[in-house]
N, C-alpha and C positions, 0 to 999 in steps of 0.2 A: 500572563496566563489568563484565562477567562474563567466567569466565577467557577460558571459549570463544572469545569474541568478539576480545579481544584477540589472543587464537594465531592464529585466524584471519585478522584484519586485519595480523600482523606475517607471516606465510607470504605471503600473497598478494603486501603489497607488497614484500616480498623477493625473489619470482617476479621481478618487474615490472621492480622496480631491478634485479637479474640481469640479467636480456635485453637492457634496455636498454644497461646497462655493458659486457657481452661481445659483441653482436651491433654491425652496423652497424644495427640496426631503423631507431631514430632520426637516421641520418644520411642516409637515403636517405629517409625521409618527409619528413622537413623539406626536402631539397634538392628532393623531388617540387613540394610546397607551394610552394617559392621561397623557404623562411627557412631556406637551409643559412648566412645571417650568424650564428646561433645557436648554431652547431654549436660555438665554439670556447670556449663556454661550459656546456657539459653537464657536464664534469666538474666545476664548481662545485657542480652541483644534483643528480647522479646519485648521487657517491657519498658525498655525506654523509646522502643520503635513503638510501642501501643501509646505510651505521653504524645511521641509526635505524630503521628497519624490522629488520633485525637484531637489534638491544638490544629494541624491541617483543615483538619471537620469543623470545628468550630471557629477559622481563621474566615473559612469561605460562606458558615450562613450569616456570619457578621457581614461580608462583604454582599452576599449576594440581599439583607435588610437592608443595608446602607442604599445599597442601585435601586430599591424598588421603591426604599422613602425619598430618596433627589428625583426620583422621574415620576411620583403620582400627583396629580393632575386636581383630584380629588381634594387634596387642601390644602393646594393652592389656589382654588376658588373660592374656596369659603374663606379664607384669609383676603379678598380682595371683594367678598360683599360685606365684611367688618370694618 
């Protein structure tokens, strides 16, 4: 997967997981729908989707500082006028 992709996919569902965890979003759709029997179980599946979308987000700006320290140019010149 490319870094982008990943930062991408771990922001978004960070977003996601956010709203859903701090808002009532999903407590009032569901009870809209008639599956508020659900609701006592979100915290089972919210916030550990919010640990890994999190670890995601921060899996890819580790990766995409790693690509941008092996490819800058910038010191390794100066390590080679020392």
């Amino acid at each position: 997967m490319k870094d982008a992709t990943i930062l991408k996919t771990g922001i978004i569902g960070t977003v996601i997981a956010a709203i859903c965890c701090a808002t009532p979003v999903l407590v009032v759709a569901l009870g809209a729908l008639g599956l508020s029997a659900w609701v006592g179980g979100l915290d089972y599946v919210l916030l550990p989707s919010l640990a890994v979308f999190l670890s995601l987000t921060a899996y890819g700006l580790w990766r995409r500082t790693r690509a941008a320290a092996c490819c800058d140019t910038s010191t390794q010149t100066n390590k080679e006028r020392d």
